[in-house]
Structures are given as structure tokens and as C-alpha cells.
Steps between C-alpha positions, in 0.01 A plus 500: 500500500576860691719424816243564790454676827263505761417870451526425099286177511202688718530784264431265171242280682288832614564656147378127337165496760423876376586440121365123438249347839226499335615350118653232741205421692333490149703266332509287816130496575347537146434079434494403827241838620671446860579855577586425862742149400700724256572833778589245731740385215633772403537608857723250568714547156508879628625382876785272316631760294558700762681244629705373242581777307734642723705198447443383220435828284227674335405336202477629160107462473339517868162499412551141311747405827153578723295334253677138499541510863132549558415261251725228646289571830199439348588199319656386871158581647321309177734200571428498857103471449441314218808293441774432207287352225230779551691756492665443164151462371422856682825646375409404181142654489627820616812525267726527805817371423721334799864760453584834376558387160042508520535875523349666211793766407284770597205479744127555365414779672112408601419753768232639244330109566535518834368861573200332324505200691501719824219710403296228318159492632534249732712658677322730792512909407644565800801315509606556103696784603713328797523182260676669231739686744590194695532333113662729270677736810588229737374707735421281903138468640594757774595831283206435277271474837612804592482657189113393449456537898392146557611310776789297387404101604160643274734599202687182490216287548328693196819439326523115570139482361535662177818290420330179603197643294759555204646129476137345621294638212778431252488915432704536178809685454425663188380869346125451371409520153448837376044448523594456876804727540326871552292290791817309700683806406312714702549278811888528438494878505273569749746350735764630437340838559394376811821444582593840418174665668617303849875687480319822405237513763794471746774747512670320752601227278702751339403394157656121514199349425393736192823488391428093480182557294682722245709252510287241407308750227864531355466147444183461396533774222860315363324168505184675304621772311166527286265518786370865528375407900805392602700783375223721618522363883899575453409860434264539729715333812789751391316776453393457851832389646704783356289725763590294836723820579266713479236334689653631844680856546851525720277443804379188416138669424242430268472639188185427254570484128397847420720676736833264424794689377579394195895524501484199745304276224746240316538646156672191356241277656210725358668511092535162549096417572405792262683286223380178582180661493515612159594168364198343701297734274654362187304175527106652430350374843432709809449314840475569853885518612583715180245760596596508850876556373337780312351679758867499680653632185237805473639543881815514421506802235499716797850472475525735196159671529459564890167312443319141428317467198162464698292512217699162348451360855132543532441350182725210546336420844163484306652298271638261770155518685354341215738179569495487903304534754761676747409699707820649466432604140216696589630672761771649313290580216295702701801688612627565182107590392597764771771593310378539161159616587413622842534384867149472530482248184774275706303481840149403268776212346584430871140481655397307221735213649452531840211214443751282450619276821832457411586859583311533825843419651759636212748740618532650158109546423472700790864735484375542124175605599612735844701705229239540221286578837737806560483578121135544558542755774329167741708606788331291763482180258836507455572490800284145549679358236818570589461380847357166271839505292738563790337212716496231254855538362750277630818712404583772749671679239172539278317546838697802646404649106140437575511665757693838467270537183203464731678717736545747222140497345501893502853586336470625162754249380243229439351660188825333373261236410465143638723222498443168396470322803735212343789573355 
């Protein structure tokens, strides 16, 4: 027991919440599958430490402190509903013990099972994402509204239904067997880059909520270590993150991948992905989030050779074309067909799209296209698209860009060559 203080006791309960929230909520809610009975529980356990510990000190193992006192809650709530006899049945079934003596010495750490259980396919697409931050983060319904710009009464409500759904349809709390794995996998990680994607798409957020998903990808690669994907979306999410300084200039402009100085990308952050990357490739399978990390690692060697490595990027769009349907992937192959062959050959990639109706009102199909456009010496439809670009986009930063490059459609410093519309 450390003698506590009020400023020492906050300090240990936020550093617990960041550390060990989710393996809590795991342990608490694994056999019973009600998420929303054990965050009340723990809650509670979290609202009496910081009570108590100022008096009575910090003890030597907080997160098994936490644990008893929201287990004693439940088992309070358990003998409220059901009654004495029942309960010791219940306790029994679910190999809760009644005292801290029932601790295991170290708690299972099942956030892998309930990543899964959040993203198991009864479990709407939308809400995975939110679930698993409001699970494994601990993060409220209002910051993850506002973070996937929902109203917030709408968040919790989708929230309260996909716990309910969890305990109601008895979802297990378990990793799949490896036949089903590559499948429920895929549901895992495709979250967690939502999550990511959300932060990124908003600068304001300042990179909290991509710094949650890498986070979370962290995780995911300790707790599966031999999982090429999920080391894969790790290198991809840093590779991406270490250029969040260079996605604005001193003036709080916007400034497209190709143009980015590259003394303001996160060296550390990039070695780090590039080696991750690398050991992805030691397992013999190639899948979507590898190749994507790929394409931001043939990016990056324009840190030692003043250019990408287009030709690697055009052929591992193709490659990824052959496994999505994005639109996104084939607009940035046909920029980087641009690149390696001719502007012309970019804009027939482009126009051979435009049937699609997904990109009738995507920002990015039509700054892509308003640049190959200006490639082609197609002054006036540029100048269309652009007009297209700047309208739809809901950043002002990426707007005011739009528009001093349609602005600009004469100056000679366009033959730079296009940028990628994302970045």
C-alpha cells in the first residue's frame, strides 16, 4: 500500500483507465456478455478509488483493487434481482468467487475476445467502431458522437442496442477458430481503421482519435503477433500518422502529399512501420492492408531520393484493385498511371470510372481528375472540375487549395504534376 493523495490517487486511477479499461471490462463481462452491467461496475470501483485512496492509500495492485470492487457491485446487483440461493448457483456458473482471495493472480487479458465480440456479425457495421472505443478505450457516448458526427442521444442509443444485442444473442467472448479467423478478423481491423480514418479526415481533432486507433493496432499486433494484416494495418496507420505535420504549412494551409516537406514527416514513426512491414512479409501472404502499407512505404522513399517509387505504386494499386472495389484504388492508380506513363493514360484510367455513381459526388475523383485535366493542357475542364472539387469539400482548408489551383490554372508550376486528391 503507497500512502495516497488526491492529486496521486487521480494520477494512478487515469494511468489504470489508459493502461487496463478494456482487459477489465473483459474479464468482467466475458461469462456474463453484459458489457453495459460490468462499465457500470467498474465505474463505480473507479468513483471509490478516488475516494478512498486518498485515505486509505494506493494499493499495491490497483487494477485487482478496481476489479474486486466492481465485482462486489455486481454480485450486490445479482443479489438484489435474483436472491441469495440463486446467486451462489450464478456465482458458481460463472467462476466468480465472493472476495479478493477469487482473483486469479494475474488477469486474463481477453480484449482480443471482446474486439471479436464487438465486431461479430451481429453486431451492426456501423456501430463496431464506436463499440470497441466505448469497450476497450472507455471512451463516453458524447466524444465518440462527435467524433463519427452523429447526434449524440443517436450514438448512445446505437450503443445501448449493440450491448443489449451482445448479452441477448448470447455473442461469445472468444477468438474464432483459425477456418473462421481471416473472416471475423477482417471485421476487427476494418474498425479499427475506421477509427483511425475518422481522426484523419479531421484535422481538428488534432490527431486524438488516430492516435486511439494506433493505439488499438498496437494492441492488436501484441495480442497477434503472427498475423501479417494486423501488423500490416499498424504500418499503414503510422506511416500515415507520422505525416500529420506536414499535412498543413505554418499558416494552417493545405498541403497534398506530393508537395509535403519531408523534414516535417516523423522519422521514428516511419522506421518503425517500414519494420513492421518487413516482418508482415515474412509470413508468405499478401492482403489488402499490407499492400496499402506498401504503397505508403514507396511514398515515403522520397525522403532519401526526392521522389516516390511510382512505378511500385502503380503496380501495387493494380494489385489492390484486384481485391476491392474502391473507388479510391482506382483513382490513385490512375494518377500514378500518370506518373509512370503519361497524363493522358491517367485521365483514360479516370474517365473510365466516371460511370461509376459513387463518385458523382467524391471530392477526390474530381480534384484528381481537375489536375490530370491541367496535365492534358484541358484548361477550361479543369476549371469545371475544380469548381466540382472545391464545392463538395467540407474542409475549408482543402477548399481554399481548390481553389487557388483553379485560380492558378495558367502558372507554369502545375506541370509539377498532380496530387493525389487524398492524402
Amino acid at each position: 500500500m503507497t500512502l495516497g493523495s488526491p492529486s496521486a490517487a487521480g494520477a494512478t486511477v487515469e494511468a489504470v483507465a489508459r493502461r487496463s479499461y478494456g482487459r477489465l471490462i473483459a474479464f468482467l463481462s466475458a461469462r456474463t456478455r453484459d458489457v453495459a452491467g460490468a462499465e457500470d461496475a467498474l465505474s463505480e470501483a473507479f468513483a471509490n478509488a478516488l475516494a478512498s485512496w486518498p485515505i486509505g492509500g494506493i494499493p499495491d495492485n490497483p487494477e485487482a483493487w478496481l476489479l474486486t470492487a466492481a465485482r462486489r457491485k455486481l454480485i450486490d446487483g445479482w443479489r438484489l434481482r435474483c436472491g441469495q440461493e440463486a446467486l451462489a448457483q450464478q456465482l458458481l456458473w460463472l467462476g466468480f468467487g465472493d472476495g479478493p482471495e477469487d482473483l486469479p493472480p494475474d488477469i486474463p487479458d481477453q480484449r482480443l475476445a471482446l474486439m471479436f465480440a464487438c465486431t461479430h456479425p451481429a453486431i451492426a457495421t456501423e456501430v463496431r467502431a464506436p463499440l470497441m472505443l466505448q469497450t476497450i478505450l472507455g471512451f463516453d457516448a458524447a466524444a465518440i458522437a462527435s467524433a463519427f458526427l452523429v447526434a449524440p442521444s443517436t450514438m448512445g442509443q446505437r450503443l445501448v442496442r449493440a450491448k443489449a444485442r451482445i448479452r441477448q444473442a448470447g455473442i461469445p467472448f472468444q477468438v474464432p477458430a483459425a477456418e473462421l479467423l481471416g473472416e471475423r478478423l477482417a471485421a476487427v481491423l476494418e474498425a479499427v481503421y475506421a477509427t483511425f480514418s475518422q481522426g484523419w479526415d479531421d484535422p481538428s481533432d488534432a490527431g486524438l482519435l488516430a492516435d486511439e486507433a494506433i493505439w488499438l493496432g498496437r494492441l492488436l499486433a501484441a495480442l497477434l503477433p503472427e498475423e501479417p494484416e494486423a501488423l500490416g494495418l499498424l504500418a499503414l496507420m503510422l506511416h500515415s500518422h507520422a505525416r500529420r505535420k506536414a499535412r498543413r504549412d505554418d499558416e494552417a494551409r493545405y498541403v497534398p502529399l506530393s508537395e509535403q516537406d519531408v523534414t516535417r514527416w516523423d522519422a521514428l514513426m516511419i522506421d518503425e512501420a517500414e519494420s513492421l512491414l518487413r516482418r508482415a512479409g515474412t509470413f508468405g501472404t499478401l492482403a489488402r492492408f499490407q499492400l496499402e502499407a506498401a504503397i505508403q512505404s514507396a511514398h515515403a522513399v522520397r525522403r532519401h531520393c526526392g521522389r516516390a517509387d511510382w512505378p511500385a505504386i502503380a503496380q501495387l494499386y493494380r494489385a489492390l484493385s484486384l481485391l476491392t472495389d474502391s473507388p479510391v484504388v482506382g483513382i490513385n492508380h490512375a494518377i500514378a498511371l500518370a506518373h509512370t506513363e503519361q497524363p493522358l493514360a491517367g485521365l483514360a484510367a479516370l474517365d473510365a470510372l466516371a460511370g461509376d455513381p459513387r463518385l458523382a459526388d467524391f471530392q477526390p475523383f474530381w480534384a484528381a481528375r481537375a489536375e490530370l485535366l491541367v496535365q492534358c493542357s484541358q484548361a477550361a475542364a479543369a476549371d469545371l472540375a475544380y469548381e466540382r472539387a472545391a464545392g463538395l469539400t467540407t474542409e475549408p482548408a482543402v477548399r481554399a487549395f481548390l481553389q487557388h489551383r483553379r485560380s492558378s490554372l495558367k502558372m507554369p508550376a502545375l506541370s509539377q504534376g498532380p496530387h493525389r486528391g487524398i492524402d
